[in-house]
N, C-alpha and C positions, 0 to 999 in steps of 0.2 A: 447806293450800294445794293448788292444781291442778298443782301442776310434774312429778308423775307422771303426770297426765292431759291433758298438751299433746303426749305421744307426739312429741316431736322427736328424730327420728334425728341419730345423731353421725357424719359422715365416720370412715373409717379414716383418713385423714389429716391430722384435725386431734388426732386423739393420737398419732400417728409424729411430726409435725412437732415438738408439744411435749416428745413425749421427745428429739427433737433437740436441742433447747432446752434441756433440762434438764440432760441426762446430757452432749453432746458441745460445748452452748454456741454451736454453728454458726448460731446466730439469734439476734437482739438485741431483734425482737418479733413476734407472729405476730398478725395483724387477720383473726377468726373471722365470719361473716356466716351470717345465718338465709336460706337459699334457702327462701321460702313456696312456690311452686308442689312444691317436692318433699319439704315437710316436714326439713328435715335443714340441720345446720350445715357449712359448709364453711368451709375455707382461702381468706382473699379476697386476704391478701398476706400475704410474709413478709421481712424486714430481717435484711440480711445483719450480721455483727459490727460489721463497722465501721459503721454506720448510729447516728444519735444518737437524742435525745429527742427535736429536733424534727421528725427525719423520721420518725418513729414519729408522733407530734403532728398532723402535715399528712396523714397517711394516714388520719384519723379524717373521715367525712365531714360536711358541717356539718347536715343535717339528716336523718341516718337514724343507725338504730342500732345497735351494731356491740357484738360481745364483742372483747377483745384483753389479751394478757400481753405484759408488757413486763419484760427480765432486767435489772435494775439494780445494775449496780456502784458499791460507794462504798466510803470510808475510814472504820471507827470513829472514835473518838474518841481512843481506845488504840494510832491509828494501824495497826487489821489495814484486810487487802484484803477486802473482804464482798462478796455477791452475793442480792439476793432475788430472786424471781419475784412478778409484781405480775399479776392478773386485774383488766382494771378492764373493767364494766360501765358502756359508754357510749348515755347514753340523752339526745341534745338535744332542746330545748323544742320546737322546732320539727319534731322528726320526728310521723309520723302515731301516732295514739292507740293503732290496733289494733297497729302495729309493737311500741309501747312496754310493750304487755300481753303478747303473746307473748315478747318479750324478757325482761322480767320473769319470767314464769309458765314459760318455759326456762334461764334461770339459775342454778339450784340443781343439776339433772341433769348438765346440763354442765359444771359446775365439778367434781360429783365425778367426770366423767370424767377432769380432768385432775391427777391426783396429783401433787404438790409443791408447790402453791402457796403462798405465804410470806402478803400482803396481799393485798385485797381493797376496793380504790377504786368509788363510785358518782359517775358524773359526768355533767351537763344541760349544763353549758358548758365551754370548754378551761381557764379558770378553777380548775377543781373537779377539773383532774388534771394542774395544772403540775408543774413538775421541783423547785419547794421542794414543794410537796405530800407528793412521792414522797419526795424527801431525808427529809421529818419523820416520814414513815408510818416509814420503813426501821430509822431509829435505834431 
């Protein structure tokens, strides 16, 4: 694949951010955005703790395409308190073709920038990354 050869630089702040996320929890999701004109991903938004699913949800735009982790807390089944971290690659039908290749074809670089990630959701509609989605990945 070309995902070394789409040369997309990574902000220093969308791996500070994530390790915020990770390590101190101070974020509930971060929505990552491909700036074309400067080649390189940036920080577009980021959700404070108390923020939910659906405002992580509504923060997805309806026709472009967006990287974003979202930290999901739920109850086993054994009744513990878990926590994953969820990278989902959002790509709508309706966004532009060449967005949805670059997105694509930087993907992979970028994920392993961000070390810890638990799952890994692809989603064309809000459908494809509801909060039973996530509940069913997690378990």
């Amino acid at each position: 694949m070309a995902n070394s050869a789409s040369g997309m630089a990574v902000h220093d702040d969308c791996k500070l951010k994530f390790l915020e996320l990770k390590a101190k929890r101070n974020h509930r999701f971060i929505v990552f955005k491909i700036e074309e004109k400067i080649q390189q991903v940036i920080v577009e938004k980021v959700g404070g703790p108390d923020e939910s699913y659906d405002d992580f949800a509504a923060s997805m735009p309806a026709d472009e395409c967006r990287y974003a982790v979202y930290d999901f807390d739920f109850t086993t089944n054994e009744n513990c308190q878990k926590s994953k971290i969820f990278f989902i690659a959002w790509a709508p039908d309706t966004s532009r073709v060449r967005s949805k290749m670059l997105y694509a074809s930087s993907k992979d670089r970028f994920k392993r920038e961000l070390d810890g990630i638990q799952v890994e959701l692809q989603a064309t509609d809000p459908s494809e990354m509801s909060l039973d989605i996530i509940k069913g990945r997690a378990l």
